[in-house]
N, C-alpha and C positions, 0 to 999 in steps of 0.2 A: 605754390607751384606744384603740380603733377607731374611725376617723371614718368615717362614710357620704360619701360625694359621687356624684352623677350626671354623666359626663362624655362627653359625644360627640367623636368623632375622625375623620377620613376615613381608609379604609383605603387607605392606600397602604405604600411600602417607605420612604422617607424619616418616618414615623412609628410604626415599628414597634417601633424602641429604645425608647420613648415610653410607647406602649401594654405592651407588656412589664415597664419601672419600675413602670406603676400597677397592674397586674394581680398582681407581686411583692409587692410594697411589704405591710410587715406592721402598721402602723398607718394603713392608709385603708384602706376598703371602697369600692373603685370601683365603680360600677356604669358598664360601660363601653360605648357602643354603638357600633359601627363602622358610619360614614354615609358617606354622599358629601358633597361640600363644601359644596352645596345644602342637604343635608337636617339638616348640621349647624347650621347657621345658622338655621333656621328651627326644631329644636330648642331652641337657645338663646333665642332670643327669644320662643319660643312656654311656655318657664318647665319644659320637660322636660325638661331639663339643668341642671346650674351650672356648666360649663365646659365649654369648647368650644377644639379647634384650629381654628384659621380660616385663610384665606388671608389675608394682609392687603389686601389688596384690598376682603375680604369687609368688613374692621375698618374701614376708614377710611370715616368719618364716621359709624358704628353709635354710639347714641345707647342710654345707659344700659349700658353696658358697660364695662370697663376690662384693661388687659392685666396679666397677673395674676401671671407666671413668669420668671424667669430663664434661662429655655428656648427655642427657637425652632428653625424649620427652617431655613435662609442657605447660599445657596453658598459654600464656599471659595474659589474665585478664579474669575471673571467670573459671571453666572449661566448655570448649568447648564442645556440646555436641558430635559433630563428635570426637572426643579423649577417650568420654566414651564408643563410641559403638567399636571404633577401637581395644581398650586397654582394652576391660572388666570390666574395673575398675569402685568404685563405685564415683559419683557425686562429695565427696567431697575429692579425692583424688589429693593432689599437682603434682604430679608426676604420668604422664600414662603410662610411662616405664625407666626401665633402664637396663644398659649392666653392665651381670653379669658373672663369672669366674669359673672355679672349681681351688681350692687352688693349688699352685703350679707353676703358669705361671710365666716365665725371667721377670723381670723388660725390657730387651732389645723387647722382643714382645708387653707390654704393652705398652712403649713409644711411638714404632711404630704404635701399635692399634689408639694412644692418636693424634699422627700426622695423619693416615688417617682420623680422625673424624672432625678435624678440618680442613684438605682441602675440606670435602665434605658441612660443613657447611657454610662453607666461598660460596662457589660457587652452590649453592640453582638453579639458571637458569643454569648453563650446567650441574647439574643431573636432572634435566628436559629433558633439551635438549636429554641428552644422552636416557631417553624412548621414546619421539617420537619426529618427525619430527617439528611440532608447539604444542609446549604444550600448554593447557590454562591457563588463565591469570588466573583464580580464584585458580589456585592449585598453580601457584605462588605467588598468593597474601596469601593465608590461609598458606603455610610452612613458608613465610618470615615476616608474620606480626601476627600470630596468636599462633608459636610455637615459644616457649623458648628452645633452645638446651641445655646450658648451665647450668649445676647441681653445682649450687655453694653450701654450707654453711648452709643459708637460705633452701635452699630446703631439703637439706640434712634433716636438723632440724625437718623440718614439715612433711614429709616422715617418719623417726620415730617417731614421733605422732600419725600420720594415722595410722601406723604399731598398735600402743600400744591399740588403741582406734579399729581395726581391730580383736586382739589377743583378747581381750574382749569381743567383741560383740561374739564372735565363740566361746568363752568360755560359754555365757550365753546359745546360741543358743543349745550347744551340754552339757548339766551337768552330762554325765555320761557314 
């Protein structure tokens, strides 16, 4: 069975393995639109999507929403600063995106969602391949050795940190 889903992404290079998994993936029917980080978001909330890559930035404190994947975009060792310009997000954020939902979604589409993400992971050089002809090396060297996919636990944990340490500082910023 083919599942439909509606899914907005920013197009960047740190999201292309991604995009590539869902666009592969032989039981989901993506319908997939490549946004900016902005126009994702508003997307999502606006109900033209049911999933979205977000910045986390974007995510924290987004109401009616929930993080949906075992997938994310994360530096490998300190954050990169190409991830902060991509993602918005500030320096010391664990996590420069993750794919989020509006409440509601089958279990059977997210599973689906859960397997295209990991064929496009696993296969980093033919989502490459698939935008151009010779890719360069240095975009395959920076996806495969510089980005963590994988939102385990760990990350989860420090992401709500950031969040908490986040909600505060805008507390202070705005006291009235």
């Amino acid at each position: 069975m083919v599942i439909p889903v509606k899914i907005a992404a920013a197009s960047t290079l740190s999201a292309v393995p991604l995009v590539y998994g869902l666009r592969s993936a032989a039981n989901l029917e993506a319908e997939i639109t490549l946004l900016s980080r902005e126009d994702s978001l508003d997307a999502l909330i606006g109900g033209t999507v049911d999933i979205a890559l977000l910045s986390a930035d974007q995510v924290c404190g987004l109401a009616g929403v929930k993080i949906v994947s075992d997938f994310c975009i994360a530096p490998v060792k300190g954050f990169e600063g190409a991830l902060t310009q991509e993602w918005g997000v500030g320096l010391e954020a664990p996590v420069a995106a993750v794919w989020v939902a509006r409440e509601g979604l089958s279990p059977e589409v997210l599973d689906a969602f859960e397997v295209a993400l990991t064929l496009g992971v696993e296969r980093i050089y033919e989502s490459l391949m698939a935008l151009a002809e010779c890719p360069r090396i240095e975009d395959y060297t920076f996806l495969s050795t510089q980005i963590d996919y994988l939102f385990d636990a760990k990350k989860h944990k420090a992401l709500e940190a950031y969040w908490k340490r986040l909600k505060k500082a805008t507390a202070h910023a705005n006291p009235g």
